[in-house]
C-alpha positions in Angstrom: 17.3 -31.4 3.0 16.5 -27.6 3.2 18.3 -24.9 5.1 17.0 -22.0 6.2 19.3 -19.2 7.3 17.2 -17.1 9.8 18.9 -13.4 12.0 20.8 -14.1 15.0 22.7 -12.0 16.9 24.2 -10.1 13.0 20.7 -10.0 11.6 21.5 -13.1 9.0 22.3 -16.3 11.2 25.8 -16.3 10.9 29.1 -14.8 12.0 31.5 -12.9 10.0 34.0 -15.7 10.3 31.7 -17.7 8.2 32.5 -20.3 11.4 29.0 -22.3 12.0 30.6 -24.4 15.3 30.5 -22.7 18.9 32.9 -20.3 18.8 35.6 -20.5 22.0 35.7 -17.2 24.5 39.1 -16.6 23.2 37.9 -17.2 19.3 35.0 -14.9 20.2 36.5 -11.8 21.6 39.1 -11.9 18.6 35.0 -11.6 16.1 34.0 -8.5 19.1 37.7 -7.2 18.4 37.4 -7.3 14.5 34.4 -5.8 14.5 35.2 -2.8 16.3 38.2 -2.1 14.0 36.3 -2.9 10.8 32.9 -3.5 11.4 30.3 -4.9 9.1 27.4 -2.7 8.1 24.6 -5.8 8.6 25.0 -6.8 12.1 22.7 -6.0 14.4 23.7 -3.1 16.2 24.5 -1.3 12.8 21.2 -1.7 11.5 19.7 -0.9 14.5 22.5 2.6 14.1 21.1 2.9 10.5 17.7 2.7 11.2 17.9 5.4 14.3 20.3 7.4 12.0 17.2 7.7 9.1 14.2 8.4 11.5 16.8 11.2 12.6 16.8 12.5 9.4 13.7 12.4 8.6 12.5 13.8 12.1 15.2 16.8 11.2 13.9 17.2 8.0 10.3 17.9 9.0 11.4 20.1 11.3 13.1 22.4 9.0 10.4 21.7 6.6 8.1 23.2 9.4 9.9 26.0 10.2 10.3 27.3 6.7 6.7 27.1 5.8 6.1 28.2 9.3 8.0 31.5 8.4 6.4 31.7 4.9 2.9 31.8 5.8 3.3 34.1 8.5 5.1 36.5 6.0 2.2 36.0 3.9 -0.5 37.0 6.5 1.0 40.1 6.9 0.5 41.0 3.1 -3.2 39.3 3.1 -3.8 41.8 6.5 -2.2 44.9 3.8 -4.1 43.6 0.8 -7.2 42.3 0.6 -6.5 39.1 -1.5 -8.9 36.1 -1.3 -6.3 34.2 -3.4 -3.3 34.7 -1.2 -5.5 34.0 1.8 -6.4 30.6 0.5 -2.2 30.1 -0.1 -1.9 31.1 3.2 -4.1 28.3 4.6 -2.4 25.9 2.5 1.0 26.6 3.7 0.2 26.3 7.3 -1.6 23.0 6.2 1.7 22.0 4.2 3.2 22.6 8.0 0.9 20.7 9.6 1.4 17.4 7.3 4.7 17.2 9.7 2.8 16.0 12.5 1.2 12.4 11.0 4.7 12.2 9.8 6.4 12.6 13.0 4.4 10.7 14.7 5.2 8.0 12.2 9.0 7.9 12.3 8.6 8.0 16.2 6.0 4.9 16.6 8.6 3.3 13.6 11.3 3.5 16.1 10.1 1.1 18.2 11.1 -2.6 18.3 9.3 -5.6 17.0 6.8 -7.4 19.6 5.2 -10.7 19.5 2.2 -9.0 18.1 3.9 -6.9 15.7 7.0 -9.3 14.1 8.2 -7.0 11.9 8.1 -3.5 13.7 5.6 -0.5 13.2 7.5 0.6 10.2 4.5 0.3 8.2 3.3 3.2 10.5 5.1 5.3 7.7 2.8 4.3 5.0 -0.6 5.1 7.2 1.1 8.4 7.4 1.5 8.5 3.7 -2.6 7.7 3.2 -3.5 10.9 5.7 -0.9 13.1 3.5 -2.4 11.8 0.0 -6.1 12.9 1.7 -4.6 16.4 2.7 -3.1 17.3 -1.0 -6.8 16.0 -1.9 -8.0 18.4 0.3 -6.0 21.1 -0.8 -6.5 20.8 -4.9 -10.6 20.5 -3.8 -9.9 24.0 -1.6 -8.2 25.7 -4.3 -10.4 24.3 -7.1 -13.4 25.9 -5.0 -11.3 29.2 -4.0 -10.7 30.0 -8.1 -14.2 28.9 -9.3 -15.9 31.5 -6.5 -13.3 34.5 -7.5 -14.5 33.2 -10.9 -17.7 34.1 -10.0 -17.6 37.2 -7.9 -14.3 38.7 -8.6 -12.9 40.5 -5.7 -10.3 43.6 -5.8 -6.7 43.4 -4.7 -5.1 46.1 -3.3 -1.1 46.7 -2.8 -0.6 44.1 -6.2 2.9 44.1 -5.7 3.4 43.2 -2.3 0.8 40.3 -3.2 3.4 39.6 -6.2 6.4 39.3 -3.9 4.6 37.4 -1.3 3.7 34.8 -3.9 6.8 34.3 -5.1 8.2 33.6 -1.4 5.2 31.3 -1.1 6.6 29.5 -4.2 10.0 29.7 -3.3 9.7 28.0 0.0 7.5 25.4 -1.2 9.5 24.4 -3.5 12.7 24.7 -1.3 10.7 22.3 1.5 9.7 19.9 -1.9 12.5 19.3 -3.0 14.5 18.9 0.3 11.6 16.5 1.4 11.9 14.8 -2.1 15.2 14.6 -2.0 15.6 12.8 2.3 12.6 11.0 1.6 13.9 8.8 -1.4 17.6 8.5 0.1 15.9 7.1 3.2 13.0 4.9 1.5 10.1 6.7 2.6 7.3 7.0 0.3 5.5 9.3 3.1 7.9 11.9 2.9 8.2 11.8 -0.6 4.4 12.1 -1.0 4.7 15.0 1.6 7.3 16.8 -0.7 5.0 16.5 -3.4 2.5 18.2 -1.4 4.6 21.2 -0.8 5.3 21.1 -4.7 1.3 21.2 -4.8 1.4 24.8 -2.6 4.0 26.2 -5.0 1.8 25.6 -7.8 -1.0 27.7 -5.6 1.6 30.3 -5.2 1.9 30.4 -8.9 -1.5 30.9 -9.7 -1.5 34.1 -7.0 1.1 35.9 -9.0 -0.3 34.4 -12.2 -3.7 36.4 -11.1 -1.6 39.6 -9.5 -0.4 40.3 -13.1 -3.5 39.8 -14.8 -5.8 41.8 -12.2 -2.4 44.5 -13.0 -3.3 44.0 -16.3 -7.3 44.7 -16.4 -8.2 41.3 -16.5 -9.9 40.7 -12.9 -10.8 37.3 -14.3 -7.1 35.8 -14.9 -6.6 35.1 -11.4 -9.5 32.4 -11.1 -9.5 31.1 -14.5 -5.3 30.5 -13.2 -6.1 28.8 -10.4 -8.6 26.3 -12.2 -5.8 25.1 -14.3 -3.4 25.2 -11.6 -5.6 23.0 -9.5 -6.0 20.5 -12.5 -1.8 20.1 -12.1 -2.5 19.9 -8.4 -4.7 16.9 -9.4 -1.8 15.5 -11.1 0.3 15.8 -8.6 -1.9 14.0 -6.3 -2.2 11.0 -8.3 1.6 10.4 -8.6 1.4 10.6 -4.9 -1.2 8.3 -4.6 0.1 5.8 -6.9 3.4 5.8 -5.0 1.8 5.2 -1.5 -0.6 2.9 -2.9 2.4 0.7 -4.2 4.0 0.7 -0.8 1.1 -0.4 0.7 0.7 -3.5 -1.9 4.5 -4.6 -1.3 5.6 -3.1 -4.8 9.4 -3.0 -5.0 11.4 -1.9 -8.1 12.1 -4.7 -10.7 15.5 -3.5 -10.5 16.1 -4.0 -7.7 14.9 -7.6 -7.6 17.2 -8.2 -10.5 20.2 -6.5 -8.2 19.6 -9.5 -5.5 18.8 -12.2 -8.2 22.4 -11.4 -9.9 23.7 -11.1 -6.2 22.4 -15.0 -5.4 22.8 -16.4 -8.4 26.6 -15.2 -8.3 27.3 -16.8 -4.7 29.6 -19.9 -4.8 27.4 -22.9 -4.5 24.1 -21.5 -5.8 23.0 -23.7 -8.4 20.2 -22.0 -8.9 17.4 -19.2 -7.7 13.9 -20.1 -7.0 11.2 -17.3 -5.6 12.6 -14.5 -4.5 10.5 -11.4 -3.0 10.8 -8.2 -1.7 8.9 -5.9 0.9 8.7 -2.4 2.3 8.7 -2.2 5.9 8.7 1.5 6.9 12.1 3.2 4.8 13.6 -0.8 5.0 13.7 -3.5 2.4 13.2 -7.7 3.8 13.8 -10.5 1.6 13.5 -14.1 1.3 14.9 -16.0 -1.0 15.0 -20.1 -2.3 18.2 -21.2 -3.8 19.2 -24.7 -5.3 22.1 -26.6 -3.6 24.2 -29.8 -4.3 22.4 -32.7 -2.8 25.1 -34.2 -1.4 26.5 -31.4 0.6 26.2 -31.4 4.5 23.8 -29.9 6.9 26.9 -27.3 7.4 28.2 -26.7 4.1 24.6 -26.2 2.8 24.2 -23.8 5.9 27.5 -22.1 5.0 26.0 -21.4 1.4 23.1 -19.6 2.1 24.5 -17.4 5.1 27.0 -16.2 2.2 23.7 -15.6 0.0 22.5 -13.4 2.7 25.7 -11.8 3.0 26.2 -10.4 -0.2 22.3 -9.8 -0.2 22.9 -7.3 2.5 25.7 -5.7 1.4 24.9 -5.5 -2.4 21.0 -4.5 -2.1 20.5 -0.6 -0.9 18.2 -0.2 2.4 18.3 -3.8 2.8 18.5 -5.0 6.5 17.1 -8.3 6.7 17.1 -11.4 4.6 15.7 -14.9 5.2 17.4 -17.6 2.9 16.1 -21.3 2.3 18.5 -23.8 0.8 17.0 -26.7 -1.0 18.9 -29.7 -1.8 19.0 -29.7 -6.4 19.3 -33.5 -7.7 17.9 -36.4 -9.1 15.3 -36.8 -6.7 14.4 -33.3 -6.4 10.6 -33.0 -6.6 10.7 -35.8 -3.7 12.1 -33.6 -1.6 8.9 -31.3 -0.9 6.1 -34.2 -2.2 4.2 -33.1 1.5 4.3 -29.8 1.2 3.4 -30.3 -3.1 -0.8 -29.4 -2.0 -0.1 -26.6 -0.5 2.0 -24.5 -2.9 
């Protein structure tokens, strides 16, 4: 005998009650009553709430994101007009680029907002991830610009004019990079996306180009035309490793990697259910900012059809509310005794 407990109407095929019979009209408006007083965070309409509630944030969060490096480039036109400098100028263009990253990313969190279809069974979260791919190819971009920016100052050094106004506007450049990294950082990893985390590492990448500006300011103030290049070479090598954390985080999104913590987390959780002899595979995936999971736990034999149903809705249960940006669990009982390899000797070939 196996069980498998599959979403109904709270997401995880089972009410609240823990009451598996058909509920009476009166029995079920005292369930639609107890949930509006206390309700339970994994039914359906509060995930749905939750998920709404994060593609708000992050849609607010590149919107201030936008604005702020919006304002910051534009300030720093004004000084590359007064100026002169190549080096801001190439800044500049990366901050209005940093800007631009919001759109793939907006358009992400919007197309993730759309329900599951027949085609598409689990959603368009994973539209988030192709987002992630286009932002990884923009910081790319961006350490190849400025590695190609410092090596022709290198080359044919330019003079600056107005040194500390280029000074002042690198340090805003900076400033608000890093403000917009560490904001984007900071929503993106609270709300499980790895797109707007790689994004915020992006805008970390233009502070470091900001850096290298005033790095350069001060040498050319110096004597030393060369010091601005020669900075911006080694700042584009940290740009280079700033890209690869990126990459590596989008790429393990895309290959379903999850945190071996947190497969402990729901292994404990299972294991600790009343009734659960025992945990068999257990995995974990990404969709979008979400976490799914589908877990094989070992029952007594001899329990019934409804007991053994009982057992792994409460599995689920705690899954959902012990496991952060969990909204979804599958969980498949199967019947632990004597005859247990019996049980799946057709399916035996195929797993």
């Amino acid at each position: 005998m196996s069980v498998g407990s599959a979403s109904d109407e709270h997401g995880h095929g089972h009410g609240h009650g823990h009451g598996h019979g058909r509920r009476s009209p009166i029995g079920a408006l005292g369930a639609r009553l107890r949930h509006l007083v206390a309700p339970h965070s994994h039914d359906a309409s509060a995930r749905t709430d939750q998920a709404l509630e994060t593609s708000r944030r992050g849609m607010r969060t590149l919107a201030v994101s936008f604005v702020l490096l919006t304002v910051t480039a534009l300030i720093q036109v004004v000084v590359v007009m007064m100026s002169g400098s190549v080096a801001l100028l190439g800044d500049t263009l990366h901050n209005f680029a940093d800007a631009l990253t919001a759109v793939p990313l907006a358009i992400a969190f919007t197309i993730g907002r759309r329900a599951a279809s027949p085609r598409f069974t689990y959603g368009y979260g994973r539209a988030e991830d192709l987002a992630g791919i286009v932002i990884v190819v923009v910081i790319a971009a961006s350490a190849a610009l400025a590695g190609y920016e410092a090596f022709q100052r290198l080359l044919n050094p330019q003079p600056v004019r107005a040194l500390g106004w280029v000074a002042a506007a690198a340090v805003i450049g900076f400033l608000g990079n890093e403000v917009v990294a560490r904001y984007r950082i900071k929503v993106g990893r609270e709300i499980g996306s790895a797109a707007l985390v790689a994004d915020g590492l992006h805008a970390r990448t233009d502070g470091f180009t900001s850096l290298a500006v005033l790095a350069g300011a001060a040498g050319v103030w110096a004597g030393w035309p060369y010091a601005d290049p020669i900075v911006g070479l080694l700042i584009t090598v940290a740009i280079l490793y700033v890209l690869r954390d990126a990459a590596r985080e989008v790429y393990h999104r895309l290959m379903d990697a999850v945190d071996p913590e947190l497969i402990a987390q729901a292994e404990k959780s299972v294991a600790g259910t009343p009734g659960v002899r025992g945990v068999g595979s257990l995995r974990m995936r990404w969709i979008g900012h979400s976490l799914r999971a589908e877990v094989d736990i070992l029952v007594d034999h001899r329990l019934s059809l409804v007991r053994a149903h009982a057992i792994a809705a409460e599995a689920e249960h705690r899954l959902i509310h012990q496991v952060p940006r969990l909204t979804a669990a599958t969980v498949h009982a199967d019947p632990d005794g004597p005859a247990q390899a019996h049980y799946h000797a057709d399916l035996a070939e195929h797993r």
